[in-house]
C-alpha positions as CSV (number, residue, x, y, z in Angstrom):
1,X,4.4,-24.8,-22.6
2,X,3.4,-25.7,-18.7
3,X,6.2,-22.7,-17.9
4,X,4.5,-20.0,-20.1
5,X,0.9,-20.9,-18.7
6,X,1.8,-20.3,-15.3
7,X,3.9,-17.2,-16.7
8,X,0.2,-16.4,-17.9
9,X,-1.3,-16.9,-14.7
10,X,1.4,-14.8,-12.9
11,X,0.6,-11.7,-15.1
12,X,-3.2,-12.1,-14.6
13,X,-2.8,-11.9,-10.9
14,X,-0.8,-8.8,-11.6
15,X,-2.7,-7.4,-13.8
16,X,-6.1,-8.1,-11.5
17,X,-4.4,-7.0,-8.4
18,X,-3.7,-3.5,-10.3
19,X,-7.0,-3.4,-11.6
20,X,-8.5,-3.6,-8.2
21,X,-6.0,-1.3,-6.0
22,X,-7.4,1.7,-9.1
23,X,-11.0,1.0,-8.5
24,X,-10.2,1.1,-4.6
25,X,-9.2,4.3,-5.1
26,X,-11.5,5.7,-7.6
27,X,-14.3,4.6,-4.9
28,X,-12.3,5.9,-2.1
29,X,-12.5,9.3,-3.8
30,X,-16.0,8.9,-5.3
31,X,-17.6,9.5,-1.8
32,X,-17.5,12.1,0.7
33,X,-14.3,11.1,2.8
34,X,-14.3,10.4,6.1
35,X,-12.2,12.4,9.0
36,X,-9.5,11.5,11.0
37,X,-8.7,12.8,14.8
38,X,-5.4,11.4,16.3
39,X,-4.7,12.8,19.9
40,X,-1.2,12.0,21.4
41,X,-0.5,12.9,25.4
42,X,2.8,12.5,27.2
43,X,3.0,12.2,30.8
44,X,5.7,13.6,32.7
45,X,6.9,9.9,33.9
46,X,7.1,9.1,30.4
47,X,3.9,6.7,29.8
48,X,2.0,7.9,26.7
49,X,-2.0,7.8,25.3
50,X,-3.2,7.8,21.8
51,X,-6.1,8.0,20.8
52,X,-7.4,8.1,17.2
53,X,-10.5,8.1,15.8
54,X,-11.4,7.7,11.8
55,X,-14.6,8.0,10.6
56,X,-15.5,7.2,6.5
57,X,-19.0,6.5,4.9
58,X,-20.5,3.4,5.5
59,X,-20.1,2.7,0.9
60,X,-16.9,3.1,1.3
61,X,-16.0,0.8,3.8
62,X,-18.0,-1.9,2.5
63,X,-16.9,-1.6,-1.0
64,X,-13.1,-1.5,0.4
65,X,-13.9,-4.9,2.0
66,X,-15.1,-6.5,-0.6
67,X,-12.2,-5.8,-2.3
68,X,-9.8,-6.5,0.2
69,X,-11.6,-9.8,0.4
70,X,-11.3,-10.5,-3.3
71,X,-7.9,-9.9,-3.6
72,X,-6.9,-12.2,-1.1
73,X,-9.3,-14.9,-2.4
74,X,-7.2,-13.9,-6.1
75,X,-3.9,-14.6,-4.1
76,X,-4.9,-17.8,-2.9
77,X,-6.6,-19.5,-5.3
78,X,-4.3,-18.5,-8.3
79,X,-7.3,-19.0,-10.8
80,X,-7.5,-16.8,-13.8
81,X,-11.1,-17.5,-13.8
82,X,-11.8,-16.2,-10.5
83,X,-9.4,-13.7,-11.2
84,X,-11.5,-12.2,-13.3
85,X,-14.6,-12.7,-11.8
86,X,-13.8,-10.8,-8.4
87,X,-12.4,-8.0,-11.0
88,X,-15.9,-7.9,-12.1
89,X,-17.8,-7.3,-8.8
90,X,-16.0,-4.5,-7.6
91,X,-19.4,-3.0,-7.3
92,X,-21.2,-5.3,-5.5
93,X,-24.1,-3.9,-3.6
94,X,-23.9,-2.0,-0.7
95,X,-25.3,-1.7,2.6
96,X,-26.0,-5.4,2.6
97,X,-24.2,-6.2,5.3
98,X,-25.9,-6.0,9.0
99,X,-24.0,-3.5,11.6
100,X,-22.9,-6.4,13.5
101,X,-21.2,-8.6,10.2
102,X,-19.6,-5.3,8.8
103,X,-18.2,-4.5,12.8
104,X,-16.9,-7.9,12.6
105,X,-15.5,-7.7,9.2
106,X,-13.8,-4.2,10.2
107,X,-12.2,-5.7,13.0
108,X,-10.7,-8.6,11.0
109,X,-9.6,-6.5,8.4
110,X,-7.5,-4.2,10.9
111,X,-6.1,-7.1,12.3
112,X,-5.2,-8.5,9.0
113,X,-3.4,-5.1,8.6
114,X,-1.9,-4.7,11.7
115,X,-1.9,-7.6,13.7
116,X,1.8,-8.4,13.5
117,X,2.7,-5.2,14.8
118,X,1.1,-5.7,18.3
119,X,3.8,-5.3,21.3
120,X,2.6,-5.6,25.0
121,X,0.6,-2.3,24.1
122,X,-2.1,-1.6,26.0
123,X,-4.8,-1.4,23.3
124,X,-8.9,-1.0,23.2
125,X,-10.5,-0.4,19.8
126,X,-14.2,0.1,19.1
127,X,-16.4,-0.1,16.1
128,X,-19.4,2.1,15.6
129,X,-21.7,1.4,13.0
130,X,-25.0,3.5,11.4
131,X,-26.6,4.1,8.1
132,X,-24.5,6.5,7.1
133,X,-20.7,6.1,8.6
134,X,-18.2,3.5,10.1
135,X,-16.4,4.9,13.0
136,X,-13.1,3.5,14.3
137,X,-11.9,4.5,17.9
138,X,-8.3,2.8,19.1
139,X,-7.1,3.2,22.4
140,X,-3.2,2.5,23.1
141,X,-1.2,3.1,25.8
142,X,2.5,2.7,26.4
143,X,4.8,2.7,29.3
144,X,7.9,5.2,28.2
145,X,8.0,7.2,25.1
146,X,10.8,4.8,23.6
147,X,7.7,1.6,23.3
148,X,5.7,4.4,22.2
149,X,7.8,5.2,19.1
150,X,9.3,1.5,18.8
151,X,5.7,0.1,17.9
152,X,5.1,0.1,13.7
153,X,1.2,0.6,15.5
154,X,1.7,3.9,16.6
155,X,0.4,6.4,15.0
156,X,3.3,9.2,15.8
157,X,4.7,9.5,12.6
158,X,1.8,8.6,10.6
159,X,2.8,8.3,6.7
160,X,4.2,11.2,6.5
161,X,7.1,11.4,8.6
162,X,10.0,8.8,8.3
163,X,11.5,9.6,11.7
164,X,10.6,10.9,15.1
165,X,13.3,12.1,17.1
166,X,13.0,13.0,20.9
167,X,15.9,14.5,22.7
168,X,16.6,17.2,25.4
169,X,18.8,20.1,23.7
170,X,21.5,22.4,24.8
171,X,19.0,24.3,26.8
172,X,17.7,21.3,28.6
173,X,14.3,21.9,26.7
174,X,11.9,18.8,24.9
175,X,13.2,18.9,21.4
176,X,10.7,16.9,19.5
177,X,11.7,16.6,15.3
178,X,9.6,15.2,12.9
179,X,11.3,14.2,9.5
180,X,9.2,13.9,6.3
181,X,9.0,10.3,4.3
182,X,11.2,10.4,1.0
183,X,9.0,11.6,-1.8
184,X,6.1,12.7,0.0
185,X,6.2,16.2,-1.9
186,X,5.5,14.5,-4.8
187,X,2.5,12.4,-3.6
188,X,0.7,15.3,-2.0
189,X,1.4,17.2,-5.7
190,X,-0.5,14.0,-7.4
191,X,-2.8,13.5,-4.3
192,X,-4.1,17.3,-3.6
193,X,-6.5,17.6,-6.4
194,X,-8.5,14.0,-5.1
195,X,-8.1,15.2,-1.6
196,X,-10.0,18.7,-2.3
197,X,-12.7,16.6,-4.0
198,X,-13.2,14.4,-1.1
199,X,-13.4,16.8,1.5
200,X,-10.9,15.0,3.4
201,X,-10.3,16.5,7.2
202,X,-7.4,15.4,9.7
203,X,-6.1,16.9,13.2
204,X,-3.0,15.7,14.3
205,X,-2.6,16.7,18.3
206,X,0.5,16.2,20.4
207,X,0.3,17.6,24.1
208,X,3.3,16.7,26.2
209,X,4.2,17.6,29.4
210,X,5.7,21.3,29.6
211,X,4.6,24.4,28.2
212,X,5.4,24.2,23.9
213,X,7.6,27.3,23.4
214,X,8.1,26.8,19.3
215,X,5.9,24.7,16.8
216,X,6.6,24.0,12.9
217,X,2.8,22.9,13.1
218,X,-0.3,24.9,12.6
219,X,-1.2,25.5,15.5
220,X,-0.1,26.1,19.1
221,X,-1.4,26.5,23.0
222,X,-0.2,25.8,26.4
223,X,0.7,22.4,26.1
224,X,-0.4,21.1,22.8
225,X,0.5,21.5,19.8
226,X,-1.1,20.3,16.3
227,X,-1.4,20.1,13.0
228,X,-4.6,20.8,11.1
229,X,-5.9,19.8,7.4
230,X,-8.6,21.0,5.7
231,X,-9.0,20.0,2.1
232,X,-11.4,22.2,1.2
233,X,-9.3,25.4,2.0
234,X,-6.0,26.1,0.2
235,X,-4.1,27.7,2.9
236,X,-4.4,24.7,4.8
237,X,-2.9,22.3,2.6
238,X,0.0,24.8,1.2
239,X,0.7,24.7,4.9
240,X,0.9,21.0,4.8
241,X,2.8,20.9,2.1
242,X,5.0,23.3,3.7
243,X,5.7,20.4,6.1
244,X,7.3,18.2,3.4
245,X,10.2,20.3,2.5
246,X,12.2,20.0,5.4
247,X,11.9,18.5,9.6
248,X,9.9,20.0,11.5
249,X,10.7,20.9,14.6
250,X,9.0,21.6,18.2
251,X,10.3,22.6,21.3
252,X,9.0,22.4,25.0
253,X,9.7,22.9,28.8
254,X,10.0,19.1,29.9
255,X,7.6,19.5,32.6
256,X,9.4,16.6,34.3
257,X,10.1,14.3,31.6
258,X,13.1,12.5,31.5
259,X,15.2,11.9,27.8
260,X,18.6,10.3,29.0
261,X,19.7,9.9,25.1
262,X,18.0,10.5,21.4
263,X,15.3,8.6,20.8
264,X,14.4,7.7,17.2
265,X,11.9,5.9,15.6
266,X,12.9,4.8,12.3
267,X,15.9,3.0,14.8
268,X,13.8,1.6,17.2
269,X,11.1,0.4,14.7
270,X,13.9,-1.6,12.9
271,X,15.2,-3.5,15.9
272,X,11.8,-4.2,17.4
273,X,11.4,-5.5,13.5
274,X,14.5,-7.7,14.2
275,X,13.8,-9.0,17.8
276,X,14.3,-12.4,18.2
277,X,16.6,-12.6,15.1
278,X,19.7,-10.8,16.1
279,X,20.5,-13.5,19.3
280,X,21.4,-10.6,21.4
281,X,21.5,-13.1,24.8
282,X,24.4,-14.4,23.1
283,X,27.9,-13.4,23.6
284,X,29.5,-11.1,20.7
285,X,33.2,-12.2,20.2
286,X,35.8,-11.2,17.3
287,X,35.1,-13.9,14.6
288,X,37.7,-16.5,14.1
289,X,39.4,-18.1,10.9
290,X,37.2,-19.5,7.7
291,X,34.6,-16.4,7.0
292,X,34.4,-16.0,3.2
293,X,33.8,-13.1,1.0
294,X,33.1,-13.3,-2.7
295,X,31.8,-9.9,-4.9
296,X,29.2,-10.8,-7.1
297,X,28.6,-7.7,-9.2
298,X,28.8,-4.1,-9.2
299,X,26.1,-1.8,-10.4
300,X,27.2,2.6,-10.7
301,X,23.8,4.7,-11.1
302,X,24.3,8.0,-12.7
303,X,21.1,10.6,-13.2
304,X,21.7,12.8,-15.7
305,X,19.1,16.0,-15.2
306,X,18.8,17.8,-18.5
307,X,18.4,21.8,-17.7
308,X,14.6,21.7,-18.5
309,X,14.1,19.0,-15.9
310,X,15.8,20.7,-13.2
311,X,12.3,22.1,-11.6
312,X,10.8,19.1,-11.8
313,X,13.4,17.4,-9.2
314,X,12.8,20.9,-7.0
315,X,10.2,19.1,-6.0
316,X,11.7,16.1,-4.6
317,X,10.7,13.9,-7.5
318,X,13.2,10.9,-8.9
319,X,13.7,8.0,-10.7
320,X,13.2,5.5,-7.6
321,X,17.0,5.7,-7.3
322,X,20.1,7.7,-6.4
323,X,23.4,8.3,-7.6
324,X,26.2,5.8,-6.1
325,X,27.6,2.0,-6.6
326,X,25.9,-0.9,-5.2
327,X,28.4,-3.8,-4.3
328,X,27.0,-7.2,-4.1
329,X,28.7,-9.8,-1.7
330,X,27.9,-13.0,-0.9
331,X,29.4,-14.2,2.6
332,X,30.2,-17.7,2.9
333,X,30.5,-18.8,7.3
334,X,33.7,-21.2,8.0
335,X,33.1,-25.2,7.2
336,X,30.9,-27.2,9.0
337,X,28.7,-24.1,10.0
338,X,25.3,-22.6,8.9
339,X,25.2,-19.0,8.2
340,X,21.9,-18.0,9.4
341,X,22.2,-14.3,9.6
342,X,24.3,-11.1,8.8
343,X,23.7,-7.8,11.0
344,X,25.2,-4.7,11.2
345,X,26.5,-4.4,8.2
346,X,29.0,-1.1,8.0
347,X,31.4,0.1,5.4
348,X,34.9,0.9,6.8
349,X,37.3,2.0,3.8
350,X,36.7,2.6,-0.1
351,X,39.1,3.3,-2.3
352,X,39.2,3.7,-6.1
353,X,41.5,3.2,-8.4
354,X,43.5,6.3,-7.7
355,X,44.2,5.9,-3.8
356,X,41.1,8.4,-3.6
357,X,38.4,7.6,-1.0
358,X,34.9,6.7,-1.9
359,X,32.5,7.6,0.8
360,X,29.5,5.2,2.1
361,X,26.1,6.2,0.8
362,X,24.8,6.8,4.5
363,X,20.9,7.3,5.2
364,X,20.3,8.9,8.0
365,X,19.3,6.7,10.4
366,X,20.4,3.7,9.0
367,X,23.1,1.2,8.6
368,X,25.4,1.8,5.3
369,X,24.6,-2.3,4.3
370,X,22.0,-4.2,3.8
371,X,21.2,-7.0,6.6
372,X,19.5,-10.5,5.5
373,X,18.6,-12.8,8.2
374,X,18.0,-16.4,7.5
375,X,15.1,-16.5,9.9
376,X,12.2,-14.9,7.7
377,X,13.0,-16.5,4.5
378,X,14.2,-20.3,5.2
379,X,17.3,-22.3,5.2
380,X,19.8,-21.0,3.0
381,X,20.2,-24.0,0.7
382,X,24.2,-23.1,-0.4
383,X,24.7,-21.8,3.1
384,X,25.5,-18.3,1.8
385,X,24.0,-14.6,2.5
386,X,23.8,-12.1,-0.2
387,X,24.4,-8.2,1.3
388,X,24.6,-5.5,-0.9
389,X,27.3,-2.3,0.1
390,X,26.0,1.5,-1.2
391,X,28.5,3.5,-1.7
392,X,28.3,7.3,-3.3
393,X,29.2,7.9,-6.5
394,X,33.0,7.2,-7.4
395,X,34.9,9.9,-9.5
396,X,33.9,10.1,-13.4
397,X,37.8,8.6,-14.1
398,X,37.6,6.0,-11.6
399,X,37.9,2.5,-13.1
400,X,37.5,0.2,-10.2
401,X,37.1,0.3,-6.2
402,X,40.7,-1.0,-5.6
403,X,39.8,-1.8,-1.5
404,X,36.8,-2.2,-0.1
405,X,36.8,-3.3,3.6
406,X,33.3,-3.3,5.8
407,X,32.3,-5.3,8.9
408,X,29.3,-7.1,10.2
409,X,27.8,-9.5,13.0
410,X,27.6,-13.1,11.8
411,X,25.1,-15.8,13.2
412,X,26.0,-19.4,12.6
413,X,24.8,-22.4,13.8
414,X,26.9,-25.7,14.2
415,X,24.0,-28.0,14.8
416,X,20.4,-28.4,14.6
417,X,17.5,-29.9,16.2
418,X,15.3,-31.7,14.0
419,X,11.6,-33.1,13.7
420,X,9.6,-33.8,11.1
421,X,5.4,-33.5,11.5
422,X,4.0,-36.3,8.4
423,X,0.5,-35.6,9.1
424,X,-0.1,-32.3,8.1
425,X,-4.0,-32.2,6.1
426,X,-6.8,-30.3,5.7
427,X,-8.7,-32.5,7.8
428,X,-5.8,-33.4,10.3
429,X,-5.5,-31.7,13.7
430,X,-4.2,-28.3,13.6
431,X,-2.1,-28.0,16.8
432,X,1.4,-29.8,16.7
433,X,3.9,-30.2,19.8
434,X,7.3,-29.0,18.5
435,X,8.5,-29.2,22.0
436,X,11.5,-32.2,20.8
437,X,13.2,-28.9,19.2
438,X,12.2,-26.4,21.2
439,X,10.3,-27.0,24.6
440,X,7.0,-24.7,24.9
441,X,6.5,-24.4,21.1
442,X,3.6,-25.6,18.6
443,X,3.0,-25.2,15.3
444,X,-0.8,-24.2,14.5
445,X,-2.0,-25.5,11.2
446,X,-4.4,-22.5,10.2
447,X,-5.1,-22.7,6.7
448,X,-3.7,-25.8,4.2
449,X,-5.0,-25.0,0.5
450,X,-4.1,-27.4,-2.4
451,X,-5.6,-26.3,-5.6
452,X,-4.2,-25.9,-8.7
453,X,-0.6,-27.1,-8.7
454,X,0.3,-24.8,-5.8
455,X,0.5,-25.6,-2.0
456,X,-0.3,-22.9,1.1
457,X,-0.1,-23.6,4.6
458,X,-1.2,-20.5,6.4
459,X,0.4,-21.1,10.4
460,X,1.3,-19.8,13.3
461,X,4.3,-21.1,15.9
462,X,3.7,-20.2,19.4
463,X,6.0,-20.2,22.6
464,X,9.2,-18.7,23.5
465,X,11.2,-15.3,21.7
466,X,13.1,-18.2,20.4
467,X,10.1,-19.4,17.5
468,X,11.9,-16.7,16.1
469,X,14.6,-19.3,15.0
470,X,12.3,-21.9,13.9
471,X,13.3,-22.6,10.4
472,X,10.1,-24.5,8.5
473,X,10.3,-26.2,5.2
474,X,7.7,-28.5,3.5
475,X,9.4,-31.5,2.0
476,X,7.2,-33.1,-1.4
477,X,8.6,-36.1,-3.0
478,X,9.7,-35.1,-6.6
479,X,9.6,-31.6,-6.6
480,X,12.3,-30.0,-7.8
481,X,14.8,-29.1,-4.9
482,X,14.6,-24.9,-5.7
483,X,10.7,-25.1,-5.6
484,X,11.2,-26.4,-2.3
485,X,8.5,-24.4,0.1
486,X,10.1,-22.5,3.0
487,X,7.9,-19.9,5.7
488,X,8.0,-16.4,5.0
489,X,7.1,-14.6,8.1
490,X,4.2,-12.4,8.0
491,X,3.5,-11.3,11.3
492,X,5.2,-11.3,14.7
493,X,3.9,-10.2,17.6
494,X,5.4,-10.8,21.9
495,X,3.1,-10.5,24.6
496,X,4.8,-11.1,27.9
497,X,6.2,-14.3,27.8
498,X,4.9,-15.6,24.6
499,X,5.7,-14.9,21.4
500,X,3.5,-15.8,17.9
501,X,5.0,-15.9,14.7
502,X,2.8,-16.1,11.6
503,X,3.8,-17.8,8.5
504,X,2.6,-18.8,5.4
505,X,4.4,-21.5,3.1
506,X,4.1,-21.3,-0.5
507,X,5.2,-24.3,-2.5
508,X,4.8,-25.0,-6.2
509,X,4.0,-28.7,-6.8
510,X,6.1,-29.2,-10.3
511,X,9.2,-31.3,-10.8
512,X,12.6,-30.1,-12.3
513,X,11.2,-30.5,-15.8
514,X,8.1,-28.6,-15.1
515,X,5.5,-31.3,-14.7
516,X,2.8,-32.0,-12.0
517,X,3.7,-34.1,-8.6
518,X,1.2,-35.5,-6.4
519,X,1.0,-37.1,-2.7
520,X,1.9,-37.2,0.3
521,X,4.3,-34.1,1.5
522,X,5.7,-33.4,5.3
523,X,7.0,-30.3,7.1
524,X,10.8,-30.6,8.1
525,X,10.8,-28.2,11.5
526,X,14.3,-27.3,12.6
527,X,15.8,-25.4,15.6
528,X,19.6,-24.4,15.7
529,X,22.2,-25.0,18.4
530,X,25.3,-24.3,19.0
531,X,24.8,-20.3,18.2
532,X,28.0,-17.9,18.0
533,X,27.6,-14.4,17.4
534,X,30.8,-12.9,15.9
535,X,32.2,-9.7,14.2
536,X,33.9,-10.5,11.0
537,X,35.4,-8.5,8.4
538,X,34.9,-8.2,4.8
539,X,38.0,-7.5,2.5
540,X,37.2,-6.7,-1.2
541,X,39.5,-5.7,-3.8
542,X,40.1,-5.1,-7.6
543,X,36.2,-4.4,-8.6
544,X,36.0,-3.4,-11.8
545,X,33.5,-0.4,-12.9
546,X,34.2,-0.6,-16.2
């Protein structure tokens, strides 16, 4: 009975959640929207400006607050009555906020957005306030194009594009290619009627450093180049949408500017992502004797696209998946060793049944595996890591992937140092020395919340790259061993020399059987030694697809 109530509980904060993120958007939608201006300028040495201003109607952005603030009260209280209370108020008066609370509130909120995704960017941002409107102005600066498009803050790619790629071509022009986000065809098509309602403007401006000899954008002069919306007009969204059917391309003297390779930013995005994690300082040798590989399942995904659906999929739309086989693998590191993370994960050889080959389902851009590191989600209890290997579709006879063989970088650990902090309250101090496992860390008790059967510890560890590695557990006497609470990483952010790495720690306080426990609980803090980095090989054969 205990399990289904909280099964109860779990579906009213799903269902509130939903109910909120549609009145968000009806209100966004319901008022005159606001307009957007994003100016980008590259310097001939390289170092880059954006600005970008957004301006929406003072209703609007109060409303969206309020929301915002609800939802995260919903996720942290876990109450079905308050659930449905802050469901209720969606339409809480307006304009009740002074200029100076709702600038405040503004800048909180954007720092709740995007706070983890700060680098050592140069960055201003300003909130004007009236009556009428909210106006945001951000000003970043970077030192080389490649920080520019390695920050998640940048506003380059916007939603829209997936990938930027700079490069110098054949004839030693600025080639500059912007590649659309999966789907976004289809969200425009659903999206286009709302935006012409709202009147929704945008200007998208890149000026670089040579002249701009060829634009896919609307428009084009001297140096600059951009990219114009008007909702109200439908010429200029058919030339949006134009923009979502294939890369776009521009191309430019350099003016000076130096590209010694490709750069990408769906790449660099992904290992700034995974900085800290992927122990580059440490040596990368062939890996050694004891490395374990075990298939766990295979699952084949066939779309079958009857003739009168064929123009629907014209349009880029799908079922959220593609074609191919997905090979699960759990990796198991040699005795006496904790697996704490698996990189670089890329398919070798496939081979069916037949002796024919099966080709990896490559996305441009990205490896043909799926990584999992160890560091964002806890201590791997079984001392395992679960990967999953895409491959495309085998042929229709096919009956099995006879050989599969793949590679990847292992991370183990053959020690740790421990500590354990036992005072951890809401009235205790919230600054702990964790410098016995790792010298110039502390752990920063934010938030501790224990209310209804459910434990959060909102924190934040401080001090070298390294808190990257910090694996944090809270320990509570009788609760079952798989409720056990471990930090989930929710921002990370490196500013010269130190790094911060927000976590929160979620931790059910039930037993095995699925009743209550009480008292006193501590926080196990552990840092690993002993660190090899080493390639190892996955061999895989006989998987059935039948």
């Amino acid at each position: 009975m205990k399990r289904f109530l909280r099964w109860t509980l779990t579906l009213a904060v799903a269902c509130g959640a939903a109910d909120l993120n549609s009145r968000l958007m009806a209100q966004f939608f319901d008022e005159e929207a606001g307009q957007q201006q994003t100016v980008i300028t590259i310097q001939a040495d390289g170092s880059c400006q954006i600005e970008a201003k957004s301006t929406q109607p003072r209703k609007t952005m109060e409303q969206q607050l309020r929301i915002m603030e609800q939802m995260k009260a919903m996720e942290e209280s876990g109450d079905v009555e308050e659930i449905q209370k802050a469901a209720s108020q969606t339409n809480a008066a307006t304009n009740s906020l002074s200029d100076e609370e709702l600038k405040k509130k503004v800048l909180e909120m954007r720092e709740e957005q995007f706070g983890e995704l700060a680098t050592d960017t140069d960055k201003q941002e300003q909130v004007e306030v009236n009556k009428d409107n909210v106006t945001v102005v951000t000003k970043s600066s970077f030192s080389s194009v490649e920080e520019m498009l390695k920050s998640p803050r940048s506003s380059i790619g916007g939603e829209m594009f997936g990938n930027v790629r700079f490069e110098q071509d054949t004839n030693g022009h600025l080639r500059v290619t912007f590649t659309p986000q999966t789907g976004m065809r289809r969200y425009f098509k659903s999206m286009r009627s709302a935006w012409k309602l709202s009147g929704m403007n945008s200007d998208f401006r890149l000026v670089l450093p040579g002249k701009v000899l060829s634009s896919g954008f609307t428009g084009m002069q001297n140096n600059a180049t951009w990219l114009t919306v008007d909702s109200k007009k439908d010429e200029s969204l058919d030339a949006y949408m134009k923009l979502m059917d294939t890369p776009t391309v521009i191309t430019a003297e350099l003016g000076g500017l130096i590209i010694k390779a490709p750069l990408e930013s769906k790449k660099l995005r992904r290992a700034f992502a995974r900085q800290g994690e992927s122990a580059d300082d440490i040596p990368l040798t062939e890996g050694g004797a004891g490395f374990v590989a075990q298939a766990e399942g295979i699952m084949t995904t066939t779309i079958h696209v009857f003739p009168e659906g064929k123009d629907y999929f014209k349009d880029g739309n799908s079922f959220g998946a593609s074609p191919g086989a997905m090979v699960t693998v759990k990796v198991f590191p040699p005795q006496g060793r904790t697996l704490q993370s698996l990189s670089g994960v890329r398919i070798l050889k496939a081979m069916d049944d037949k002796g024919r080959a099966v080709e990896a389902a490559e996305t441009e851009g990205e490896e043909t595996g799926f990584s999992f590191s160890a560091f964002q989600g806890g201590a791997q209890e079984k001392n395992s890591v679960q990967i999953q290997l895409r491959l495309h579709l085998p042929q229709p006879d096919a009956q099995a992937i006879d050989e599969l063989n793949a590679e990847a970088v292992a991370l183990t650990a053959g020690a740790w140092k421990e500590m354990t902090l036992t005072n951890v309250s809401e009235t205790s101090t919230n600054e702990f020395d964790l410098g016995a496992v790792l010298p110039g860390a502390k752990f920063i008790v934010k938030k501790l919340v224990n209310k209804n059967n459910m434990l959060r510890i909102d924190g934040q560890l401080k001090g070298p790259p390294a808190v990257r590695r910090l694996d944090v557990q809270v320990k509570i006497p009788g609760a079952a061993q798989q409720m056990m609470g471990n930090a989930n990483e929710r921002k990370f952010t490196a500013k010269g020399a130190e790094s911060t790495r927000s976590i929160t720690i979620n931790a059910p306080l039930f037993n095995a059987d699925g009743g209550a426990v009480s008292g006193p609980f501590t926080l196990q803090i552990r840092f690993p030694e002993d660190l090899r980095r080493e390639k190892i090989s996955i061999k895989l054969k006989g998987l059935d697809l039948l």
